[in-house]
C-alpha atoms as one frame of an Amber mdcrd trajectory, in Angstrom:
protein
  -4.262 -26.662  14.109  -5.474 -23.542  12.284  -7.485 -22.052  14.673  -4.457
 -22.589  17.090  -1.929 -20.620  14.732  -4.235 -18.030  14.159  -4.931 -17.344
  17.568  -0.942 -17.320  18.360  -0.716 -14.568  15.571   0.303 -11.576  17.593
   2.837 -13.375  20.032   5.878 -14.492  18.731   6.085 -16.909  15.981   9.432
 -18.207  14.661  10.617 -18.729  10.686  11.440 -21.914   9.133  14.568 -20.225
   7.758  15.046 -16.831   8.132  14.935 -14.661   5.364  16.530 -11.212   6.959
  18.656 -10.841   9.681  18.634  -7.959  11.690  21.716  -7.120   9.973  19.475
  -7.665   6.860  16.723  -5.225   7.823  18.864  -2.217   8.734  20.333  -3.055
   5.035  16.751  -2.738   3.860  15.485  -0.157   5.560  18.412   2.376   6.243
  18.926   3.434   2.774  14.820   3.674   2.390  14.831   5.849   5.320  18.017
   8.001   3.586  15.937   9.046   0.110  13.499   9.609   1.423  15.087  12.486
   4.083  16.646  13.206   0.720  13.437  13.561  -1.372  11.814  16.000   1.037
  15.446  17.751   1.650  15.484  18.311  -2.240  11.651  19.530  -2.324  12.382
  21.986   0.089  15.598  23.071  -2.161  13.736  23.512  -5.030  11.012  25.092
  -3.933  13.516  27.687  -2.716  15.128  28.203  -5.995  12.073  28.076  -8.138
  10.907  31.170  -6.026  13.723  33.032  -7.420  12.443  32.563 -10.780   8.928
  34.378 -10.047   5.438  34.289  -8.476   4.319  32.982 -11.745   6.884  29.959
 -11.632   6.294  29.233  -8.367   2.364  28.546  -8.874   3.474  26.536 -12.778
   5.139  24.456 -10.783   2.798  23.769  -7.996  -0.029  23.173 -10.298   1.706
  21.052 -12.195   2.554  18.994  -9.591  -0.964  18.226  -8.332  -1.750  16.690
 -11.779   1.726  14.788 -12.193   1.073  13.331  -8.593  -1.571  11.508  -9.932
   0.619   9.503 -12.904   3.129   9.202  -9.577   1.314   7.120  -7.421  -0.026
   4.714 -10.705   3.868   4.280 -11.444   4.268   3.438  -7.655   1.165   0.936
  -7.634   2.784  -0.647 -11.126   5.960  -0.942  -9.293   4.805  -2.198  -6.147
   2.554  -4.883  -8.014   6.104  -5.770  -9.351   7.541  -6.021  -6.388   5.511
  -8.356  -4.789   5.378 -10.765  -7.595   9.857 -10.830  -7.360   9.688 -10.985
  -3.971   7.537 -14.110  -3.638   9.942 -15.358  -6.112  12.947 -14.633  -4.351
  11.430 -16.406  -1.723  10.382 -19.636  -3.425  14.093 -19.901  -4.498  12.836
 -19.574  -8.069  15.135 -17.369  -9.445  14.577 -17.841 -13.075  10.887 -16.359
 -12.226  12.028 -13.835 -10.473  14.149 -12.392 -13.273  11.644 -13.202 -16.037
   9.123 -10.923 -13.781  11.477  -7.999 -13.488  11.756  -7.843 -17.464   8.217
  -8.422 -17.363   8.061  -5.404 -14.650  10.429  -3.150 -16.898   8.830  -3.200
 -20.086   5.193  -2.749 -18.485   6.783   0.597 -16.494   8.040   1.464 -20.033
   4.825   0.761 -21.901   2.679   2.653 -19.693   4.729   5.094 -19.191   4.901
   6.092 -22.998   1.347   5.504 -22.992   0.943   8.213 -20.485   3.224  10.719
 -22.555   1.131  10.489 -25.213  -2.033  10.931 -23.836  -0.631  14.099 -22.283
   1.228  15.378 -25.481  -1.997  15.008 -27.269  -4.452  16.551 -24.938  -2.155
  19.399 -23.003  -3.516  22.613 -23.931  -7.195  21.044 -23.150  -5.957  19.934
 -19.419  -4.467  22.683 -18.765  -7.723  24.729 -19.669  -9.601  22.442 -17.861
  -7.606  22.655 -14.975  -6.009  26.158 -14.850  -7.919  28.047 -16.345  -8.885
  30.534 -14.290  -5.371  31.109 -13.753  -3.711  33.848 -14.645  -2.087  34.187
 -18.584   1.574  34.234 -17.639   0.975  31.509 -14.782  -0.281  29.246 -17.795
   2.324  30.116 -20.125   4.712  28.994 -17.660   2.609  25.892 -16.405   2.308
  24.715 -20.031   5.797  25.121 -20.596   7.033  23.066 -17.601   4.330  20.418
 -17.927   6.024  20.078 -21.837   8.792  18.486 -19.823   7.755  17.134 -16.923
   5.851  14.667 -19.539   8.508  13.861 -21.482  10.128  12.791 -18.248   7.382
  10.087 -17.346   8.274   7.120 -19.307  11.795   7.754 -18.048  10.187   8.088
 -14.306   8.291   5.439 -14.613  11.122   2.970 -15.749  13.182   4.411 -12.883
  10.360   3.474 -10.337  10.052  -0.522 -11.679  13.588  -1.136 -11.556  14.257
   0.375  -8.285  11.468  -2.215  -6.964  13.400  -4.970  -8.318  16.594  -3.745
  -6.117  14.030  -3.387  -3.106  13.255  -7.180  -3.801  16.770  -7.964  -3.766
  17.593  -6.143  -0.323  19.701  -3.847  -2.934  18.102  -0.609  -1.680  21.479
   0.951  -1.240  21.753   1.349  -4.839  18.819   2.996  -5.473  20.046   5.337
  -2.434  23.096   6.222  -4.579  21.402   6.469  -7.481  18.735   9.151  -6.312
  21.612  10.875  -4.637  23.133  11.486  -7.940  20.118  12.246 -10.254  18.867
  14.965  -7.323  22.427  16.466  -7.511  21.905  16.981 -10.972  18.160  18.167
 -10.595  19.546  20.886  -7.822  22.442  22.017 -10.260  20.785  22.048 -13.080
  18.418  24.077 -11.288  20.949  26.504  -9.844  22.729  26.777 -13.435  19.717
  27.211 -15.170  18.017  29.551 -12.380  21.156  31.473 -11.332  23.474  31.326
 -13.859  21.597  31.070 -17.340  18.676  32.881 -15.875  16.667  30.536 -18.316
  13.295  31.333 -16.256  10.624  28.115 -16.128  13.169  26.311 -18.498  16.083
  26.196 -16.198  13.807  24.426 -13.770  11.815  21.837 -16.599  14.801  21.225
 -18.538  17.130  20.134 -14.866  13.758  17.485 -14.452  13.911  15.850 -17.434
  17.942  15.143 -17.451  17.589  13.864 -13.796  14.848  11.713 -14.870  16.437
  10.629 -17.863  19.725  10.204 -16.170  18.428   7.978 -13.464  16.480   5.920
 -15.822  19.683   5.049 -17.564  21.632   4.496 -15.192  19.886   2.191 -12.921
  18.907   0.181 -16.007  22.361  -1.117 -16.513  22.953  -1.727 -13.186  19.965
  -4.107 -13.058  21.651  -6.095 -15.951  24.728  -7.321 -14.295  24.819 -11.053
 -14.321  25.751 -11.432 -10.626  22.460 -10.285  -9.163  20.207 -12.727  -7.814
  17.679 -10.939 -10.322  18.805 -10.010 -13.781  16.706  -7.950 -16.608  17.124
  -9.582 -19.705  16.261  -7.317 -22.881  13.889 -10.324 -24.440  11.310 -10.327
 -21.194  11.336  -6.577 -21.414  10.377  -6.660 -24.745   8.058  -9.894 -24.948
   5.493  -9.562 -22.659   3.513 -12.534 -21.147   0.282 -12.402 -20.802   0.336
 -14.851 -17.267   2.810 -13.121 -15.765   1.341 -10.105 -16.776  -1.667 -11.015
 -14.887   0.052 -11.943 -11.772   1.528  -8.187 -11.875  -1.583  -6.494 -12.499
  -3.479  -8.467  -9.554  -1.453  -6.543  -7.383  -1.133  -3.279  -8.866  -4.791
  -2.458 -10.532  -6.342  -2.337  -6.456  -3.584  -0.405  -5.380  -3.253   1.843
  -8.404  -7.432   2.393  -7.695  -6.994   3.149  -4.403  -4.057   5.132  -4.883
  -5.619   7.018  -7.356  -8.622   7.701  -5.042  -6.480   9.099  -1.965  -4.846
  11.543  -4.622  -8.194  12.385  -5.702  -8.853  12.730  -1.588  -6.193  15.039
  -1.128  -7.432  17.529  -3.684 -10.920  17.597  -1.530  -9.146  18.040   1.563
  -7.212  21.465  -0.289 -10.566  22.822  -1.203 -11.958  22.145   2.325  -9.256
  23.666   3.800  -9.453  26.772   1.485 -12.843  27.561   3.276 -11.576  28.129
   6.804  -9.231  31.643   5.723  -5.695  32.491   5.346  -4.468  32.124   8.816
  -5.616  28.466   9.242  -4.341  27.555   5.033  -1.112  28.903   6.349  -1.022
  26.629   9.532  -2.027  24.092   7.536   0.514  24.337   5.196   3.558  24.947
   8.058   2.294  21.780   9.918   2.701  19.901   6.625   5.527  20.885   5.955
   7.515  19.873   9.020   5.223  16.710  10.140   6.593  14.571   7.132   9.917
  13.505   9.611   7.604  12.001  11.762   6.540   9.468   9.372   9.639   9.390
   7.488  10.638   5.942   8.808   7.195   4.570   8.618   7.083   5.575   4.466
  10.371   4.285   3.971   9.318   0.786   5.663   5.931   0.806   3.246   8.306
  -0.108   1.183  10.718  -2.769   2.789   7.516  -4.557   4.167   6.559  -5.740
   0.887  10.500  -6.830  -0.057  10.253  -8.960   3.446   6.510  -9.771   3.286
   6.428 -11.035  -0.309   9.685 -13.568   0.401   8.262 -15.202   3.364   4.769
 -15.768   1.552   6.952 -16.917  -1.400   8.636 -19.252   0.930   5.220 -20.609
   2.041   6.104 -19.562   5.693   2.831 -18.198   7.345   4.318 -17.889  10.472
   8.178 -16.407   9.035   5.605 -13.903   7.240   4.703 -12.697  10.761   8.173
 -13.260  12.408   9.126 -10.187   9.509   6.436  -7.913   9.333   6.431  -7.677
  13.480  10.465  -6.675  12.926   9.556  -4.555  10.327   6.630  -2.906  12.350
   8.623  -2.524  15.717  11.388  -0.280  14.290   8.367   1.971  12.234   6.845
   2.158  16.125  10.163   3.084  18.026  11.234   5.355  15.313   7.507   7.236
  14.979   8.014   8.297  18.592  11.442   9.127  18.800  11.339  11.175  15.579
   7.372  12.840  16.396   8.774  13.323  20.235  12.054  14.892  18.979   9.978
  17.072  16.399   7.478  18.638  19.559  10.423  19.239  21.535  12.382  20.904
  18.619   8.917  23.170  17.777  10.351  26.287  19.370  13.414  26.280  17.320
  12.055  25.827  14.192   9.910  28.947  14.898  12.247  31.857  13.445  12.313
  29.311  10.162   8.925  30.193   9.370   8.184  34.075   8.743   4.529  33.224
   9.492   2.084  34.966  12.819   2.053  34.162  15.977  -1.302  33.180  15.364
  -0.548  31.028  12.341   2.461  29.173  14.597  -0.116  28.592  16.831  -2.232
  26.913  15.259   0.577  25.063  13.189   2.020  23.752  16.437  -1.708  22.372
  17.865  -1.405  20.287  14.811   1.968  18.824  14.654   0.804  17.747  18.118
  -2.250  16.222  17.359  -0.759  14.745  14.302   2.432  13.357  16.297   0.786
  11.102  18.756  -1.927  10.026  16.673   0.992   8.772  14.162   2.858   7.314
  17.283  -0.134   5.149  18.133  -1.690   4.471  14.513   0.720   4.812  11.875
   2.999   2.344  11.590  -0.519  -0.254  11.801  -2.355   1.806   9.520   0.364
   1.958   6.522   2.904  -1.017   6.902   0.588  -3.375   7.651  -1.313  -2.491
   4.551   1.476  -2.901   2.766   1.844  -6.406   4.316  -1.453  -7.539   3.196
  -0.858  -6.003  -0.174   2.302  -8.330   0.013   0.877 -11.229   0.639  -1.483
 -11.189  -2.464  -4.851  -9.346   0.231  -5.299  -6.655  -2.624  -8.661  -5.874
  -3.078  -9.689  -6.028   0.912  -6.617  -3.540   1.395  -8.417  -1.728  -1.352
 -12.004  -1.611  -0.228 -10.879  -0.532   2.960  -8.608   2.471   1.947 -11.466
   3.874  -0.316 -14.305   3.612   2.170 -12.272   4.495   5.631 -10.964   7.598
   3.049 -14.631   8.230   2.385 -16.464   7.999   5.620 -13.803   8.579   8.114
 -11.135  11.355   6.740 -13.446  13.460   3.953 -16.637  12.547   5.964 -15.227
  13.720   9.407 -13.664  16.834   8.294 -16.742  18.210   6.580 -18.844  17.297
   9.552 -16.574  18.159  12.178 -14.566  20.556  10.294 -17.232  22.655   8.582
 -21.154  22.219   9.809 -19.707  21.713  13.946 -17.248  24.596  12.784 -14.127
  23.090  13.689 -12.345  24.133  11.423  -8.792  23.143  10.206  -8.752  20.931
  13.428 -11.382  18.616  12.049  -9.653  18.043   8.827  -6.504  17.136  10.885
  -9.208  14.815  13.143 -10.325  13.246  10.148  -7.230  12.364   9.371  -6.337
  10.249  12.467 -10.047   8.690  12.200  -9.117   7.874   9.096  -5.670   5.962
  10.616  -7.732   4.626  13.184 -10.462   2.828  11.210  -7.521   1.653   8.730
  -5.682   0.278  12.007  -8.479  -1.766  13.676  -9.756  -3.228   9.871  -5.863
  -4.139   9.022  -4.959  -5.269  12.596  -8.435  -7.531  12.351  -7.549  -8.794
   9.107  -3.588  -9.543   9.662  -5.129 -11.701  13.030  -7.572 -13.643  11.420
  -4.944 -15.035   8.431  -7.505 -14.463   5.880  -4.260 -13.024   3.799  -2.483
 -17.027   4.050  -2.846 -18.807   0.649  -3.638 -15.267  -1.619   0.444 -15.239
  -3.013   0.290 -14.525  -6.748   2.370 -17.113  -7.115   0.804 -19.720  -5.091
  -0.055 -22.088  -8.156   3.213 -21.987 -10.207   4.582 -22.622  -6.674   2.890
 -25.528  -5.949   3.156 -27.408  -9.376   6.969 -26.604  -8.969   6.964 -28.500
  -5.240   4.966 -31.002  -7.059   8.065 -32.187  -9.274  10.618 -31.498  -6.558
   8.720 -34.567  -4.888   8.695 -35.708  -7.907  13.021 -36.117  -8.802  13.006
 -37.264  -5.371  10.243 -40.123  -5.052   9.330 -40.694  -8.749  11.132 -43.308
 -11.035  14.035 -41.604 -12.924  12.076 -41.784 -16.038   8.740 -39.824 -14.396
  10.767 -37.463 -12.795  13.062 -36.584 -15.951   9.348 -36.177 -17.764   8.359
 -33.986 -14.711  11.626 -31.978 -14.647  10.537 -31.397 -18.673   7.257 -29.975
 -18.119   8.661 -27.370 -15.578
């Protein structure tokens, strides 16, 4: 019977009950898809304004960034690791769970994001020497400056990022949509007031961060405590945390926090590869950046509603519902990927006059929004959402073995070899990069066939002993199962 259902895992298997609608996904994912064309609209926005500031604020800011990206991606592993564990909640029907592991979830984000804050506060001026430098004196001036409160911001950041994962759980992602609509509106004002109007320098872009951060924080943590969600954050399992359901959130986000950490660690190699090929090919590389983000766009907003529909089928104990979702999730990453990287190559030659850059530098830019653009048509969606999937359903630390070693060997390996000894250049970093997809895709795809992932949920034994004494009040002697109903 197992072998037969494993071998049927790529046709099309049906759900006990189903969990989402189609209705349901588009609910999901179109808001997903909406912040995040929102987060790299507002990037862009900034970057623009901060430029009016100075040369000086400009490169603050993008330093700073490169070391805050790094407390980022923990925040998103922490919430993710969340995620999952409310999900497969959600999906066992045990709702009482699910809310103790959102308070669980929220005062974790809180903890460790003060813990963060600290750590910074205490040791900024030696990071910043350590890291900058070599940078000039009025670039570090305004790096430390900004930094000051950027990590003020994190425990507020980090808060944000946990309760948002408990309205991805619920299918609420609309009201983290509205939510980071509002705080970026007051980031970008702030920004123009304190740019344009106060002409406050470096502060009237820091001080715009923290209130956004601080105002999104806030707000989203009272919307999580309305009684009528299916999920509610009660102060006491913020405040109290449990060491078992601790656990079961840490299972899931220690891997992916590691192997988070190590692809932002991968990124910074890739920079100072790239820096060795000359100015013309660090501008391409930086154009093609830039613009091939749409492409994906879809693709990172469903890493995140894969784990929402994931986690509630494994909760539900529905190997075969767990596929029915994650192919539905995976089709409309697919179809969107080739509309959006199509749409992008035909658009190239208008975007041109956007970027004041050489003909030589658009060149090059253009071979690699190519290159990246089919390779993310075929390999994408596989490599990322179906990570994600695994990740979901409890498969941390193969999802995490894999990452760092195909990372390794296949993206940093390929674009030193191809990229610098064969001479390559910036096209073997970009190569690299789709080896990298393609190793991740055949591992993953290998891996989501064989249903090695079935019987990993977090949840699996609490799940079972609570089945146990269902049976139980329905088979048991009214006196056994009131003793039963007790113990639960």
């Amino acid at each position: 019977m197992n072998k037969t259902r494993r071998h049927n895992t790529f046709r099309h298997p049906r759900p006990r009950r189903v969990l989402f609608t189609a209705r349901d996904l588009f609910a999901l994912m179109a808001p997903l898809a909406v912040e995040q064309a929102l987060v790299m609209l507002v990037s862009v926005v900034d970057v623009a304004m901060i430029s009016n500031v100075s040369e000086a604020a400009v490169s603050a800011v993008s330093l700073v960034d490169m070391l805050t990206y790094f407390f980022i991606v923990l925040f998103a592993a922490l919430s993710a690791g969340g995620a999952v564990v409310v999900s497969q909640y959600l999906g066992a029907r045990q709702s009482t769970e699910a809310s103790q592991a959102a308070g669980q979830l929220v005062g974790l984000s809180a903890l460790f994001g003060l813990a963060i804050m600290s750590v910074m506060l205490a040791a900024e001026s030696p990071v910043l020497d350590l890291l900058f430098g070599s940078a000039e004196a009025n670039v570090t001036e305004a790096a430390w400056l900004y930094l000051l409160f950027v990590v003020l911001s994190l425990p507020f950041l980090s808060v944000y990022d946990g309760v948002a994962a408990i309205f991805r759980s619920m299918n609420k992602t609309s009201v983290t949509m509205y939510v980071s609509l509002a705080a970026n509106a007051v980031n970008v004002i702030g920004n123009a007031v304190g740019v344009f109007v106060l002409q406050a320098g470096i502060l009237g872009v820091a001080v715009p961060t923290l209130l956004a951060r601080v105002f999104s924080a806030v707000v989203i943590l009272v919307l999580v405590r309305r009684p009528s969600l299916a999920v509610t954050v009660r102060l006491r399992d913020a405040l109290r945390l449990k060491a078992a359901m601790v656990r079961r959130i840490l299972t899931i986000a220690v891997p992916g926090a590691i192997e988070n950490g190590t692809f932002a660690f991968g990124k910074v190699v890739v920079v100072a590869i790239v820096a060795l090929f000359g100015t013309t090919q660090m501008a391409a590389n930086g154009v093609a950046d830039s613009i091939e983000k749409l492409a994906v766009l879809v693709v990172t907003a469903n890493n995140l509603a894969v784990i929402t529909v994931c986690g509630q089928y494994v909760g539900a104990d529905d190997h075969d519902g767990t596929r029915y979702g994650v192919r539905q999730v995976m089709t409309v990453s697919f179809v969107a990927t080739a509309v959006l990287g199509l749409g992008e190559i035909a658009l190239l030659p208008a975007l041109r006059p956007l970027f004041a850059v050489t003909d030589a530098t658009w060149s090059v830019a253009c071979v690699l929004i190519v290159a990246h653009n089919l390779m993310a048509i075929a390999l994408h969606p596989a490599s990322f959402n179906l990570a994600n999937a695994l990740r979901a359903a409890g498969d941390v630390t193969f999802t995490m073995v894999v990452g760092i070693a195909s990372l390794i060997v296949c993206r940093l390996g390929t674009a030193y070899l191809v990229g610098v000894v064969a001479g390559w250049g910036i096209y073997g970093v970009w190569l690299g990069m789709g080896a990298d997809w393609l190793a991740r895709t055949i591992a993953f795809g290998l891996r989501w066939r064989s249903g090695a992932w079935e019987g990993r949920a977090v949840i699996g034994d609490e799940r079972e002993s609570t089945a146990r004494c269902h049976r139980s009040n329905r088979e048991l002697p009214t006196e056994d199962a009131d003793s039963c109903a007790a113990q639960g």
